[in-house]
N, C-alpha and C positions, 0 to 999 in steps of 0.2 A: 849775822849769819856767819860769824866766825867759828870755826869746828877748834873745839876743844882740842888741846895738843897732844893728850894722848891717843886721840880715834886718828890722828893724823899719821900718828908713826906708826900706829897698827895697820893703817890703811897703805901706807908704803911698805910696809913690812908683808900685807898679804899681797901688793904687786909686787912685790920681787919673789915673793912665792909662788904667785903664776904662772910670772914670766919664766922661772928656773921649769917650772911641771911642764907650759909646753914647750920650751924647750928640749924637754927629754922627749916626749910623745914626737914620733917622729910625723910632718904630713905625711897623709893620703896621697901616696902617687900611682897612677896608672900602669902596670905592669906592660912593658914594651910585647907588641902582639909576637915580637918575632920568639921571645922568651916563652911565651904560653906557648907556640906552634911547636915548639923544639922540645918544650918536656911533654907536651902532647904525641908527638913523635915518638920519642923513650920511651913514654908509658906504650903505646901500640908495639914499638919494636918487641918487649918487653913479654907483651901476651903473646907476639906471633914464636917467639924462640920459645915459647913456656910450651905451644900448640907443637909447633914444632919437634920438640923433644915427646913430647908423650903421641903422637904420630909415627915418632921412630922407633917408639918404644914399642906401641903397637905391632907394629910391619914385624920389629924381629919375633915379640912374642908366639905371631901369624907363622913366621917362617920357620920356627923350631917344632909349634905344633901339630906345623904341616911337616916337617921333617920326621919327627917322632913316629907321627900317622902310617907315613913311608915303610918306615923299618920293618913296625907292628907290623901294618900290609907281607910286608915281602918275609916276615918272619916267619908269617903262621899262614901263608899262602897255600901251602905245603898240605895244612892239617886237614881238608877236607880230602883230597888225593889218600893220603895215609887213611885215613879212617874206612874210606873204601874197600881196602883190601883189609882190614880188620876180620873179616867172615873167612875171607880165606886163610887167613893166620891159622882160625879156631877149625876152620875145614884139616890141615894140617898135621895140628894138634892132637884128632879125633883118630885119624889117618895113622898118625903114630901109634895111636894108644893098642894099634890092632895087631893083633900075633897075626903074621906070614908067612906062608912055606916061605917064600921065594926071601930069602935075604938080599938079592942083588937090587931086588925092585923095592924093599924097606929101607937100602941105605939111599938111593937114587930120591927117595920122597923126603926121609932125612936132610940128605945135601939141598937140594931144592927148597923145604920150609929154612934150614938155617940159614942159604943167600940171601931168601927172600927178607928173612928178619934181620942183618944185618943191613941191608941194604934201608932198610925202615929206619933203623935207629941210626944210620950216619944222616938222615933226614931228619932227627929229633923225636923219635918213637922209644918208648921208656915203659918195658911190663912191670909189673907191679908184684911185688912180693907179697903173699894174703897169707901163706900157711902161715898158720901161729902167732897173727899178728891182732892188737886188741882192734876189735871191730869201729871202724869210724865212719859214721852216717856219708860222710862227707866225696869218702872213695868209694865206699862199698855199698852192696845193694844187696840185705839181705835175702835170701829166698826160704830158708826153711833155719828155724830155732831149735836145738835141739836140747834138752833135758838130758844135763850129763852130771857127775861129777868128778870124770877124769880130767877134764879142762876147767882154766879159770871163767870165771864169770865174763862175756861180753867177747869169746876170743873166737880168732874164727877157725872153725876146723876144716874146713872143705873149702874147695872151688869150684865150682860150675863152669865160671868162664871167667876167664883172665882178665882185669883191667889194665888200662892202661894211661900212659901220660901222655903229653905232647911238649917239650922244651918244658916240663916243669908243671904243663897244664894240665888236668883233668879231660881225658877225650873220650873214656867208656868206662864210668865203673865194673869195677870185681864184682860178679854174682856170688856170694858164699854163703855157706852155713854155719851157723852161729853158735857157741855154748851158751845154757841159759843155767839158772841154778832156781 
C-alpha cells in the first residue's frame, strides 16, 4: 500500500494549493450588529434629507404659485369695474356724434367723456384702433361685409362700437364692417 512517488508529490503539491486558495478566501464573519444599525441609519437619514428637499421644493413651488395667483387677482381686479362703464363710454361717444346749439353744454359732455376715459386707462383700459386695420377674428366681431373694391380684401372700414383691451387683454371686441371682394 505504498503510493507511488509521483501521486505523492502531486498530492502535496494540490495541499499546498489548497491551503494557499483558502487562505486567500477570506472566513464567513458575522457582520457586527452595531455596523448593520449605523448604515441602516444612513441609508433612512438619506431618504428623509431626499423627502426632505422635494417637501421644500414643493412649499416654495406652492408659495410662488400662490404668489403669482395674487398678482393676477389684484391685477385684473379692476377689469370687471372698467367693463361696466364700457356702455357709458359708447353713451358718450353717441352723445358726441350729435350737432348742438348749445356749444357750452357739448364741451362740458366732451370734458366729462375725456376724464372719464382717462381715468379708465391709468386703470389699464386700452381702445382699439379698427379704421383701416386687416380684420382679425380674434379682436373683431364682424357685423356686416361689404362688397367693395375701393378697400383691400379682409380690411375694416367701419365701426359700430369701439373695442377694447384690458392691460393687454381682450375685454369687448370692435363691432365692424368688413371689405370683401
Amino acid at each position: 500500500m505504498d503510493q507511488p512517488q509521483d501521486e505523492v508529490s502531486l498530492s502535496g503539491e494540490a495541499e499546498s494549493q489548497l491551503a494557499e486558495e483558502s487562505a486567500a478566501v477570506e472566513p464567513v464573519v458575522e457582520p457586527d450588529p452595531a455596523v448593520v444599525e449605523r448604515e441602516e441609519l444612513l441609508r433612512e437619514k438619506a431618504e428623509l434629507q431626499a423627502l426632505l428637499l422635494r417637501r421644500q421644493a414643493d412649499y416654495e413651488n406652492s408659495r410662488r404659485r400662490a404668489e403669482k395667483e395674487r398678482i393676477e387677482h389684484a391685477e385684473y381686479a379692476a377689469m370687471d369695474a372698467v367693463k361696466a362703464f364700457l356702455p357709458i363710454l359708447d353713451d358718450f361717444e353717441r352723445a358726441l356724434g350729435v350737432e348742438t346749439a348749445d356749444k357750452e353744454y357739448a364741451r362740458g359732455i366732451e370734458l366729462i367723456y375725456q376724464r372719464t376715459l382717462d381715468t379708465l386707462k391709468k386703470l389699464g383700459l386700452e381702445p382699439m384702433e379698427t379704421q383701416g386695420a386687416v380684420f382679425d377674428p380674434n379682436v373683431h366681431h364682424a357685423i356686416e361685409m361689404v362688397n367693395t373694391e375701393e378697400a383691400e380684401d379682409q380690411t375694416v372700414l367701419g365701426e359700430f362700437q369701439r373695442g377694447y383691451l384690458f392691460k393687454s387683454k381682450l375685454l369687448r371686441p370692435a363691432l365692424v364692417r368688413v371689405a370683401v371682394r
